[in-house]
N, C-alpha and C positions, 0 to 999 in steps of 0.2 A: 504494500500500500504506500504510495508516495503523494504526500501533502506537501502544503507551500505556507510556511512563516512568512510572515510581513511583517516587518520592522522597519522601528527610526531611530537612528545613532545620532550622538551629537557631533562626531565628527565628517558630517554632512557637506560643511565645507570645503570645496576647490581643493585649498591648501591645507584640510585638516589631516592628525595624522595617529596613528596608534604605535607605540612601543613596547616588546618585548624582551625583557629582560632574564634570561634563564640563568638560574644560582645551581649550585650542587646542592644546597638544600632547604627545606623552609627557612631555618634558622638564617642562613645567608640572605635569602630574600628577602624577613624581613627586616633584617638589620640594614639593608641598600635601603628597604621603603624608608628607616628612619630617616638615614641620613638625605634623602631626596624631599619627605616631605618639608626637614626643617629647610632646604633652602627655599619651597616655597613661603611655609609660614616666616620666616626672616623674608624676605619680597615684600609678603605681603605687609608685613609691619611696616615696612618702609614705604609701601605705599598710602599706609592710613596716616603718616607724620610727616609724606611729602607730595599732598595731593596733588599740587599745582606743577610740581616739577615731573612727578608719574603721569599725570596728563599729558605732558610737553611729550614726554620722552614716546609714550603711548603712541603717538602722531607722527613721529620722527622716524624709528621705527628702529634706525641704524646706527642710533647713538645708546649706551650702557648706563645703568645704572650705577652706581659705587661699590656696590655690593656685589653686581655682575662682573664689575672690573677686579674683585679682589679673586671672586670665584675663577674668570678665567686665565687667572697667574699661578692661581693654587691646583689647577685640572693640567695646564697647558695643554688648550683644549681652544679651537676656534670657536671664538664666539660673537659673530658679527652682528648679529639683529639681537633685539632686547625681548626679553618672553615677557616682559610689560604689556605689550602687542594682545596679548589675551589676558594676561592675568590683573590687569588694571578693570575691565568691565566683568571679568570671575568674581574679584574682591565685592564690583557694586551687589551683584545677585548674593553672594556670600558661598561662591562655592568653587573657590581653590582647592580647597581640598579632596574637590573629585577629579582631580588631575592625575592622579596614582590611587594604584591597590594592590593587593596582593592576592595571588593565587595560588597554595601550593610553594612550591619553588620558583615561582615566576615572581617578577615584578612588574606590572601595566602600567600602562603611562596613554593618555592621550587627551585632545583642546577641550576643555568645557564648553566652553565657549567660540563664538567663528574666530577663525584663524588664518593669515598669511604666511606663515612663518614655516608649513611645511612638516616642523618636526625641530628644526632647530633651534638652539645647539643642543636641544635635550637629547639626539640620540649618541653626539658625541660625548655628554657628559654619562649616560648608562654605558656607554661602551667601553669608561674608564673606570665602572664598576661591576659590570656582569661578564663574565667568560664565555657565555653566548648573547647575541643582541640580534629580533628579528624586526623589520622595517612596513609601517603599511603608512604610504606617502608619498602624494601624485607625483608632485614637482621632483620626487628623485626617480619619480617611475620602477617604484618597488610595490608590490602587495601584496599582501598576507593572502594565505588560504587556512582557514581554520577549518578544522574538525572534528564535530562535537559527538561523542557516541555515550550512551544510556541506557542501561536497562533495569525498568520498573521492577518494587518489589514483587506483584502481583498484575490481576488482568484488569481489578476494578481501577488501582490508580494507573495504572496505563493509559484506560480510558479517560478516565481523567484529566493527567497532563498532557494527552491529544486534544480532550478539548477544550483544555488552559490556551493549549498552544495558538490551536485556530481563531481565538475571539480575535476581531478588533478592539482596542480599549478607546479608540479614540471618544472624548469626554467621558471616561471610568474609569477608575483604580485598576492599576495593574496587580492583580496575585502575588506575582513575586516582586512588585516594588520596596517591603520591609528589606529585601537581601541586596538593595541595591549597593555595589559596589565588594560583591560577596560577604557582606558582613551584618548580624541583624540589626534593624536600626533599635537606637536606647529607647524610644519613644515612638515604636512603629502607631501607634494612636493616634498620634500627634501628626505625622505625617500626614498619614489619610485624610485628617481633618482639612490640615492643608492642604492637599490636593483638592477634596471636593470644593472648599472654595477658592481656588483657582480656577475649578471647570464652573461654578458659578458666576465668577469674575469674568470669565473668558465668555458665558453666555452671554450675558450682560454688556460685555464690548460688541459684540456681532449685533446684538440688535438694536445698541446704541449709535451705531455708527452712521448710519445710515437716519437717522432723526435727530441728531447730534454735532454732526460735525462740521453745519453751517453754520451752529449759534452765533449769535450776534456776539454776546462780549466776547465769545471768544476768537471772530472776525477781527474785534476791533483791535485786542491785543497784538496779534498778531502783525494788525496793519503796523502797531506802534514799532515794531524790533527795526531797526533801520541802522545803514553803515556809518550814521551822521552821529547816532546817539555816542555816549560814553559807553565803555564796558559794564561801569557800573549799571549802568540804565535798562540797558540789555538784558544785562542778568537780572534782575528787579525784573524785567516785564516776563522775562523765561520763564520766575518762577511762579508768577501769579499764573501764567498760560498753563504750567505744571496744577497748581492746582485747583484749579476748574476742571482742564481736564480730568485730573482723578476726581472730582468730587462729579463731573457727566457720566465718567466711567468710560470716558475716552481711552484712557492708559493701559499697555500694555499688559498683560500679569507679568510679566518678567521685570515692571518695574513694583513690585509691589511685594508686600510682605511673602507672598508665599510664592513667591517667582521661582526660587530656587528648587522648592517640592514639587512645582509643576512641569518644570524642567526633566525633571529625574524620571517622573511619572513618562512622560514621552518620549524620555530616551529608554525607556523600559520596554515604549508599545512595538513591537515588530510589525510594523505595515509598508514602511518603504521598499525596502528591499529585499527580494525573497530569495531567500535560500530553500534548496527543498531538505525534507524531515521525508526519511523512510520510516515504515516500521514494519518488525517483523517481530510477531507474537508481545513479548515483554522488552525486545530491543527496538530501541530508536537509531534511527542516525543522521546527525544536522550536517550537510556538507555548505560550504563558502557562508562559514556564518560572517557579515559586515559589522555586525553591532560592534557597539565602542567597547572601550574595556571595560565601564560599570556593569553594561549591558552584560556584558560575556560573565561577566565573576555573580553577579545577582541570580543569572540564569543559574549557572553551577551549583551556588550554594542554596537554591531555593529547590532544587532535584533534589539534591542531598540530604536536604531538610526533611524530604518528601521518600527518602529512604531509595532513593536510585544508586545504582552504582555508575560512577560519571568515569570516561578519559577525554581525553581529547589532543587536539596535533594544531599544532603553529608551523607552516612552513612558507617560504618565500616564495612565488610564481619565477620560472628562469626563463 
């Protein structure tokens, strides 16, 4: 029997990219994830005490940080673009941190957020820490091929996570969005709360938009933003335009409290891009899974949750 997943990865973008880092053992792995997350979270603190200069640099694209200039003396590792580039709009959503995970002996890596950057210089920095490093990333015209195989403890949850597998969740809670980034969430409750109201916030944009988005004050602000005014002035009228629109329900979810759950949630849902899923009796088998790394480690650890016996294969396309 061969079915077809649908999914959405976050790294959707052009230039987005995934990293694999293979250790000889968990232990390896996740001692690499510490030492990679803290240089995101040192990033990102520097980002929250140098907003004005982490915006410049965000825009620039090709100019380093302080912090990137010490890192690339200490790797002697090129590092020509700034991973500001994404981790400066990550920080606004609040979700750096899903820029790495850990799987096993692996360590994943890849953009929360859109990205130009490709991959770099992150693969050159994992490649100064893992003894294997596998690549999925246009602009260097490499891609992964993953391979996911499974098999259920029994016939009833088989059935089951075939028909976990099939749903579309688009506006619904994904199943295994608690394992997002294989790990359970502290407050999977909480999550889902957030979730639903984001796909409430998200209804509520759809059908505001279209009754809304010619108000008058919010015409006229608009009209005011002009090359003439101050900076100051600008920003003053931005941020009254800011909130009107969220009090119309103009705004984004992504710019809003639960931007970052809603996020996850949809990198969770497989509808984009379909790999196919065999099954035979109690075994599955996902061939060219795309999803991003949360996606791929959520999936794993949400089977395994579920009493599946999981492996699976990372290899490069030649």
């Amino acid at each position: 029997m061969r079915l077809t997943l649908w999914q959405q990865f976050s790294s959707n973008h052009s230039a987005g990219f995934r990293i694999v880092g293979e250790f000889p053992d968990a232990q390896a792995a996740k001692e690499a994830e510490a030492t990679l997350r803290g240089i995101f979270t040192s990033l990102e603190q520097w980002i929250e005490t140098n907003p004005e200069q982490a915006n410049q640099l965000q825009q620039e694209f090709a100019k380093l940080s302080p912090l990137e200039e010490t890192l690339k003396q200490r790797y002697g590792i090129e590092w020509e673009v700034t991973l500001l580039e994404w981790l400066v709009p990550a920080h606004e959503i609040g979700c750096v941190g899903d820029a790495i995970t850990v799987v096993d002996n692996l360590v994943l890596l890849g953009n929360p957020t859109e990205t130009w950057s490709g991959g770099f210089p992150l693969i050159a920095l994992v490649e100064k820490l893992a003894p294997s490093v596998k690549v999925d990333s246009e602009p260097l015209e490499r891609r992964l091929i993953v391979t996911l195989q499974f098999a259920a403890p029994d016939e009833a949850a088989a059935d089951e996570i075939e028909q976990a597998l099939m749903k579309d969740y688009y506006l619904k809670i994904v199943p295994w969005l608690a394992y997002y980034g294989g790990r359970l969430a502290e407050e999977p409750d909480k999550l889902a709360r957030d979730v639903l109201a984001g796909i409430e916030w998200t209804k509520r944009y759809f059908k505001n938009w279209e009754a809304e988005r010619d108000n008058p004050e919010r015409k006229r602000l608009q009209g005011q933003i002009s090359a003439s005014n101050t900076l100051e002035e600008n920003e003053r009228i931005l941020a009254a335009l800011h909130d009107l629109e969220l009090k119309l329900g103009l705004v984004s979810v992504l710019e809003t409290a639960y931007g970052a759950a809603w996020q996850r949630n949809n990198e969770m849902n497989f509808h984009l891009r379909p790999p196919d899923i065999q099954r035979s009796g109690l075994n599955f088998r996902l061939e060219n899974f795309f999803g991003s790394h949360n996606a791929f480690a959520g999936l794993v650890a949400w089977l395994r949750a579920n009493g599946c016996a999981v492996a699976y294969q990372f290899e490069e396309a030649t």
